[in-house]
FITI-474179 format. One record per residue (C-alpha): residue in one letter; x, y, z. Coordinates in pm, whole numbers, padded with zeros to 5 digits, always signed. Last residue first. Layout:
aXYZ ...
//
This chain:
x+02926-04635-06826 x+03168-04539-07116 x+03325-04237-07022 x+03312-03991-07269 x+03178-03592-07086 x+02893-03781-07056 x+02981-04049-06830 x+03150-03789-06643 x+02858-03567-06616 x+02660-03891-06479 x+02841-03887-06192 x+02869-03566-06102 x+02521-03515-06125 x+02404-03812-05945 x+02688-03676-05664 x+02538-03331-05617 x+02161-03616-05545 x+02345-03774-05261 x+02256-04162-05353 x+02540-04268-05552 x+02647-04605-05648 x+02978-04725-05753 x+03030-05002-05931 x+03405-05139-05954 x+03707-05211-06233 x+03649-05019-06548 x+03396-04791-06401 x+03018-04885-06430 x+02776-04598-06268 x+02444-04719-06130 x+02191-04384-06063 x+01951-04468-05779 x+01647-04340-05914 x+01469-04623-06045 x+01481-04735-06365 x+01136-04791-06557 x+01117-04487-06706 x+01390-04478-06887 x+01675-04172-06733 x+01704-03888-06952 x+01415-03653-06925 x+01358-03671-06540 x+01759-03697-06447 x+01837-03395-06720 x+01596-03161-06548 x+01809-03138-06254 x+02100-03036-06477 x+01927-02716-06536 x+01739-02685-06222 x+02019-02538-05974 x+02177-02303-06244 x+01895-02038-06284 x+01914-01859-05954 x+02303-01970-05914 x+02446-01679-06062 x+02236-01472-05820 x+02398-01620-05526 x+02756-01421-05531 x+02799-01261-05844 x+02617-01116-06166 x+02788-00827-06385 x+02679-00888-06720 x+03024-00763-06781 x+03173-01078-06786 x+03024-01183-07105 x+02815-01498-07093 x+02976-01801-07096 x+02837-02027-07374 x+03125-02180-07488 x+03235-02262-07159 x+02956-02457-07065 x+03029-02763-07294 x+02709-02809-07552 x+02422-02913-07332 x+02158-03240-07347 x+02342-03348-06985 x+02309-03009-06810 x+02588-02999-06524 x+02508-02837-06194 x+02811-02631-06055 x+02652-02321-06260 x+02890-02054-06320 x+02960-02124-06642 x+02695-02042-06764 x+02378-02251-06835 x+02253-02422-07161 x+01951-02277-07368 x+02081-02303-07724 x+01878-02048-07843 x+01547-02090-08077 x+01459-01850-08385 x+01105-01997-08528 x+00958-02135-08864 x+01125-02458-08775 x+01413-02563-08953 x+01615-02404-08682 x+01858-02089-08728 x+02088-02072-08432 x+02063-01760-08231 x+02385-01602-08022 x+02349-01599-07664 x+02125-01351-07449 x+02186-01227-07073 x+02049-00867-06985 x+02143-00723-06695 x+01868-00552-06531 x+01691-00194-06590 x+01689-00236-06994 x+01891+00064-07178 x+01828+00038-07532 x+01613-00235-07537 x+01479-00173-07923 x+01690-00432-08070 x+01544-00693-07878 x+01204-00610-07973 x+01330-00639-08314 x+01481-00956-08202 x+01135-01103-08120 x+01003-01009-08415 x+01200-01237-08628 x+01168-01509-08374 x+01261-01533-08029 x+01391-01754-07767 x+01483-01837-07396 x+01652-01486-07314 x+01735-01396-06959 x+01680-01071-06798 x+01813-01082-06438 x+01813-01020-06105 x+01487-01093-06089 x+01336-00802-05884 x+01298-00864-05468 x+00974-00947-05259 x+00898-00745-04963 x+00909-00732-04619 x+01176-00468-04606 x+01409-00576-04356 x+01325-00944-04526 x+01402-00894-04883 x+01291-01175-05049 x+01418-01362-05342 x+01679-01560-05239 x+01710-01424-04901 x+01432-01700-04878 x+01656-02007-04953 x+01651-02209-05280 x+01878-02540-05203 x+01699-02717-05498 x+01613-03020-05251 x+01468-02766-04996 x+01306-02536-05277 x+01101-02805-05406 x+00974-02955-05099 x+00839-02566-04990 x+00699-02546-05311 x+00515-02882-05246 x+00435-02791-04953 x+00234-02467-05063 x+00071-02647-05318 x-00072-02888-05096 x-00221-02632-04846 x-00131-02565-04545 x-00371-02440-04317 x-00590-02706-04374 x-00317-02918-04326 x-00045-03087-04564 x+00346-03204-04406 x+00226-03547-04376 x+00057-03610-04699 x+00318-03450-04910 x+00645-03673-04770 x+00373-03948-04829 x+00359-03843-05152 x+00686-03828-05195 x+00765-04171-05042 x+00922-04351-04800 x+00834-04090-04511 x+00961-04064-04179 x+01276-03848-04168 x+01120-03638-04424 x+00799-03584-04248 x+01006-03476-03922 x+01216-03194-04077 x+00875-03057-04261 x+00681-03039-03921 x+00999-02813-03832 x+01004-02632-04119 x+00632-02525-04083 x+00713-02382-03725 x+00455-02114-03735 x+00560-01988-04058 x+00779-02038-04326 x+00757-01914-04672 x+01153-01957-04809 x+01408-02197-04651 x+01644-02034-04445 x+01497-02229-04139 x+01557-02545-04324 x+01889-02524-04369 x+01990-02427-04038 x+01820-02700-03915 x+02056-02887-04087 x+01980-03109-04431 x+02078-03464-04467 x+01723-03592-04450 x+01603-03353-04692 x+01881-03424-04944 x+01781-03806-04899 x+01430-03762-04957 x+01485-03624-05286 x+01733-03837-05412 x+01494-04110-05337 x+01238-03950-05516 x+01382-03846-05817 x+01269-04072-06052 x+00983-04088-05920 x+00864-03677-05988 x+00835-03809-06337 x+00835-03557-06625 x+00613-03620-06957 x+00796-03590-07184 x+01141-03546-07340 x+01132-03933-07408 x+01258-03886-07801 x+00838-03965-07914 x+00716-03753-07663 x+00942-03427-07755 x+00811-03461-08069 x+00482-03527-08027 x+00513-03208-07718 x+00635-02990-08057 x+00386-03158-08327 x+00073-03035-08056 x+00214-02653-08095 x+00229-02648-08441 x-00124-02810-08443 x-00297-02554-08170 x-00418-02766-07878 x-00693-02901-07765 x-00702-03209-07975 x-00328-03263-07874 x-00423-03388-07588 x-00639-03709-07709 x-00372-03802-07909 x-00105-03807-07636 x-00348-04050-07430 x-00040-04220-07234 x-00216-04152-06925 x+00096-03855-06819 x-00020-03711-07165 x-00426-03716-07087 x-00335-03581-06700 x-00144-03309-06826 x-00377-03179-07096 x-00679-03182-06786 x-00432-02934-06577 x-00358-02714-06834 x-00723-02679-06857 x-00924-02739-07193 x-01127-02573-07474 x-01235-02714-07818 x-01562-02772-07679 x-01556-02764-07278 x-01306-02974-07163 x-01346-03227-06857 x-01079-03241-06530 x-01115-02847-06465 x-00806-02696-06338 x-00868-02363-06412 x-01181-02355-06591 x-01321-02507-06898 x-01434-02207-07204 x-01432-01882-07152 x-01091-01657-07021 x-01137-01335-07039 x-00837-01125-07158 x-00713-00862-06911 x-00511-00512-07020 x-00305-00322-06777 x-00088-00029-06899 x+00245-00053-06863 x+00425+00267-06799 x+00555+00139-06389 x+00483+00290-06106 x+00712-00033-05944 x+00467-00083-05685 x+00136+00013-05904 x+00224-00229-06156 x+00337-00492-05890 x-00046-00433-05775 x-00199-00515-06100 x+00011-00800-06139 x-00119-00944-05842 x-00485-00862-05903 x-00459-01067-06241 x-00298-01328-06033 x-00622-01343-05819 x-00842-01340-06106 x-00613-01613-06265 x-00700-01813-05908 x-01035-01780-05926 x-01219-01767-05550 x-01038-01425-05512 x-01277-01249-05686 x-01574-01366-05488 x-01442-01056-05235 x-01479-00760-05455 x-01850-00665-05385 x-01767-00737-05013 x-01594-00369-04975 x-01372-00416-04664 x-01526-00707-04503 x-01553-00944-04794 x-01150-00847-04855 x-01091-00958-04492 x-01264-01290-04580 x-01099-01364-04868 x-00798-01352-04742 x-00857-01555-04498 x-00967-01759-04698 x-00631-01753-04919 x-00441-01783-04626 x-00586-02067-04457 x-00789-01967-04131 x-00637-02058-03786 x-00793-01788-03639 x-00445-01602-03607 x-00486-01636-03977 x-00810-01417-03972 x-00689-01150-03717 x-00331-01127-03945 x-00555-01069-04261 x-00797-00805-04095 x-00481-00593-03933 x-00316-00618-04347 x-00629-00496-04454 x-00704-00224-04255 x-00407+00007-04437 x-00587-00053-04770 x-00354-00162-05009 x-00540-00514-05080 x-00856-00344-05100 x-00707-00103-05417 x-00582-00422-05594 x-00988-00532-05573 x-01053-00234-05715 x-00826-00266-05977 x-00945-00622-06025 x-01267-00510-06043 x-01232-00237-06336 x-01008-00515-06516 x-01363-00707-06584 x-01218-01020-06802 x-01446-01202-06499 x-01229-01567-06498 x-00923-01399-06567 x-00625-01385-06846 x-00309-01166-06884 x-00187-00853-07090 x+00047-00600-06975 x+00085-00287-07219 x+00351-00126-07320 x+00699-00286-07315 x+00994-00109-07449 x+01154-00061-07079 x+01336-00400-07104 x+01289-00378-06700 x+00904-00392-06684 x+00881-00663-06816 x+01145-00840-06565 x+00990-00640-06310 x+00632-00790-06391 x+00726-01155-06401 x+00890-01095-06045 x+00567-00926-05904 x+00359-01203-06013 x+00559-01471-05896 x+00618-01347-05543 x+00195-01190-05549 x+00113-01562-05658 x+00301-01741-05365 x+00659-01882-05480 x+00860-02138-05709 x+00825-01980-05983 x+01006-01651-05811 x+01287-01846-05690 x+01310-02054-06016 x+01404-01751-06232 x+01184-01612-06438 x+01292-01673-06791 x+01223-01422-07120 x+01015-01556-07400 x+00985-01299-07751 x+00747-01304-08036 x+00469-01549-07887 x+00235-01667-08145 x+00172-02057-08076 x+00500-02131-08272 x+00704-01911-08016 x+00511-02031-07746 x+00596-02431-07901 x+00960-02368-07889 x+00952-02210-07540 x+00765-02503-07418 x+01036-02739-07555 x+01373-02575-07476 x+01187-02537-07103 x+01148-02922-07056 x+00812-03033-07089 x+00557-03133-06793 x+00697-02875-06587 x+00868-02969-06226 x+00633-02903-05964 x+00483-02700-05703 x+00205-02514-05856 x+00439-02243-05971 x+00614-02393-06222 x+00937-02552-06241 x+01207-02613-06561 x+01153-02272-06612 x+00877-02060-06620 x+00786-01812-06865 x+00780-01440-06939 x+00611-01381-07280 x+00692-01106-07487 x+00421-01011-07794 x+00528-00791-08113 x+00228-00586-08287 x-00034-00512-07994 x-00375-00432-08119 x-00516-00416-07722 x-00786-00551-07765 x-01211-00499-07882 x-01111-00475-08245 x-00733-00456-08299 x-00643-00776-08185 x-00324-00874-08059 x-00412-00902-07721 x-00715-01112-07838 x-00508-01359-08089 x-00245-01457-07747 x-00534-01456-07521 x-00683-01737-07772 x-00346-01898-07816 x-00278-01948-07468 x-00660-02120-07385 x-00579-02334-07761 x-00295-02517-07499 x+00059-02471-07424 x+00161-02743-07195 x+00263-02660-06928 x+00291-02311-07118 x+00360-02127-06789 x+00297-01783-06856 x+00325-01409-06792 
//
């Protein structure tokens, strides 16, 4: 499970262990589930997806599968359980390898084990009735169960590695937990540490302009990929250029709408409601919604999934209190490998939606990454949707054929438009201007001027 935003010498190092024979887990093919177009801090990924998934399969990675934006765009036991079922649906996979501050998968099981205990769910609710955040509190019922387990949670990879541990034991699946220890600068550390660096350090070098400086700390085919996408204006994403579009679809939305949205509680969707109508900006949008209680990556998701229309039912099953499967298996890319894996899903628990391959001068195998038909949202950089339909027997219908659709032709507005123009999109037609501010109608817009109308 990954996010590749960007893909750094961290990835490459857990990548080299879990193939390791000495002291790993001497796997021979490697599947990576990704992130889309957004990741699950709140935000839209640095690179698009075509990008990322190029540079994984450079960096080592055999075979990249999608999670759906529902599931990136959720807590760490939401994203941790869909990356899981989607792994554990090809049915060829054996072991599940992932990164934490302690490498000491002993603790994380027991730590998994606190978070089934029947007490802890009574401990957690007392705690947030407190008015405690949810990762303290959190914390703090762990501390009182067995305390030896409790500093765990501090990291947040040792928390996902917990997560995936416990979607493991949910869907009793075969594959066998195995945890690579991540040395060098932290999560989200704002200085490297050698040839080491966060994610989160990368991203704030590229966003400076300091592309050289980032690609230090990363492997070289993997720094030529985000040069490349630099250099044609693939990179970085700005949240600005769709700010007023943004604000607009929250100020336009019911309170139906924002009831259904997913992770509410206490009212959040009201306080939500009432930032939107009085903010100018997205940060200030952020800034009035934030607490102590609720955190900023929280909102952020929250923002995310209002303007992408993402609702709860989505991807959780409320009779049940628990979080759905993908449902889905989508294929980003592959290399030789990779299709050998492929070959080997016999029978794979979801439906399984792959194009045909296109041979790229790069030593990798890349699809063509463009949406279905079903999508109403139109992908700018695409071929025309209906030659990549997938086959009508992959059986998807009602709101699962949108899971993937909503951020493919969002992506096009923070990749395509210069960076100096503002959001409001200005179409030309042969006799008027018209300008849009409804973000549907940006889209529908600029699809026409693509589809060979001169703007």
């Amino acid at each position: 499970m990954a996010e590749y935003n960007p893909f750094h010498n961290g990835h490459a190092h857990q990548i080299e262990r879990t193939r390791a024979a000495d002291n790993g887990c001497g796997a021979t093919h490697v599947v990576a589930v990704m992130s889309g177009h957004f990741v699950q801090r709140g935000e839209p990924a640095l690179l698009p997806k075509a990008d990322r998934v190029k540079a994984a399969l450079r960096g080592g990675v055999d075979l990249v599968l999608e999670l759906p934006v529902p599931w990136c765009l959720s807590s760490a036991e939401g994203f941790a359980f869909g990356a899981v079922s989607l792994l554990d649906a090809l049915g060829c996979v054996d072991v599940l390898s992932f990164g934490s501050e302690c490498g000491d998968l002993q603790a994380l099981e027991q730590a998994a084990d606190v978070l089934a205990s029947p007490r802890f769910a009574d401990l957690l609710a007392y705690h947030l009735e407190g008015g405690l955040p949810f990762p303290e509190a959190r914390q703090k019922a762990a501390a009182e169960l067995r305390g030896g387990v409790a500093a765990l949670f501090e990291s947040p990879n040792n928390t996902l590695g917990i997560e995936y541990i416990k979607a493991l034991r949910r869907l009793t699946s075969g594959m066998a937990p195995f945890t690579v220890r991540r040395f060098g600068a932290g999560h989200d550390a704002r200085l490297p540490a050698g040839d080491m660096a966060s994610a989160t350090f990368l991203r704030s070098l590229i966003e400076a302009d300091r592309l050289l400086n980032a690609t230090a700390y990363m492997p070289a085919p993997c720094a030529a990929v985000l040069a490349e996408a630099a250099q044609e204006g693939r990179c970085p994403a700005a949240v600005s250029r769709l700010e007023r579009a943004l604000l607009a679809r929250l100020r336009t939305m019911s309170p139906a709408e924002f009831a259904s949205l997913p992770a509410l509680s206490e009212g959040l969707e009201n306080r939500l409601a009432s930032a939107a109508r009085q903010a100018g900006s997205y940060q200030e949008l952020l800034d009035a919604v934030k607490t102590r209680r609720y955190p900023l990556t929280r909102i952020r998701r929250l923002v995310w999934s209002a303007f992408l229309g993402l609702s709860a039912s989505l991807a959780w099953d409320a009779a049940a209190g628990r979080w759905k499967k993908p449902p889905y298996l989508r294929v980003l890319g592959a290399n030789d490998r990779g299709l050998e894996i492929l070959r080997a899903v016999k029978n794979p628990a979801l439906p399984l939606l792959a194009r045909p391959w296109t041979r790229m001068p790069a030593p990798c195998w890349t699809p063509n990454a463009a949406p279905p038909t079903c999508t109403p949202w139109p992908c700018l950089s695409r071929p025309p949707a209906a030659a990549n339909s997938p086959p009508a027997s992959f059986g998807l219908s009602g709101p699962e054929t949108s899971l993937f659709s909503q951020s493919e032709g969002l992506r096009a507005l923070f990749f395509c438009a210069p960076p100096t123009r503002p959001c409001l999109i200005n179409v030309k037609t042969s006799k008027r201007r018209i300008f849009f501010r409804h973000s549907a109608l940006i889209f529908l817009a600029i699809h026409k001027v693509w589809q060979g109308k001169s703007p």
